[in-house]
C-alpha positions, 0 to 999 in steps of 0.5 A: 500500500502507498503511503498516500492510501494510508494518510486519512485513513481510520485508525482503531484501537484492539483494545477497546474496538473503537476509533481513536482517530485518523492516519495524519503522515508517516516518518521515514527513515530515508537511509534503510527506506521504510516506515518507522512511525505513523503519526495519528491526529487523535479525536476529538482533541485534534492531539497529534501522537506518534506511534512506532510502526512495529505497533501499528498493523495495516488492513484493508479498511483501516489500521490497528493499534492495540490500545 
């Protein structure tokens, strides 16, 4: 999946199985050429917070975090 797919998508806790909130960017890491964290814009706060990318699966439809 591009990197373009992933900005906006929902991201939703295991955890709780609820939305937290949506996919805002991603951080690169240009020497080794892949994703090292996804940064999440949280709602309702509109808080920006950083998630390390081994935490983070990717599906289909939207992209898990186990809390």
């Amino acid at each position: 999946m591009k990197a373009t797919q992933l900005r906006g998508m929902s991201v939703v806790s295991i955890a709780g199985a609820e939305k937290l909130g949506e996919v805002q960017d991603l951080v690169l890491n240009p020497d080794a050429q892949h994703v090292v964290a996804v940064r999440i814009k949280l709602i309702p706060e509109g808080v920006v917070k950083t998630v390390s990318a081994l935490e983070v699966r990717v599906g289909r439809d939207a992209v898990t975090v186990e809390n």
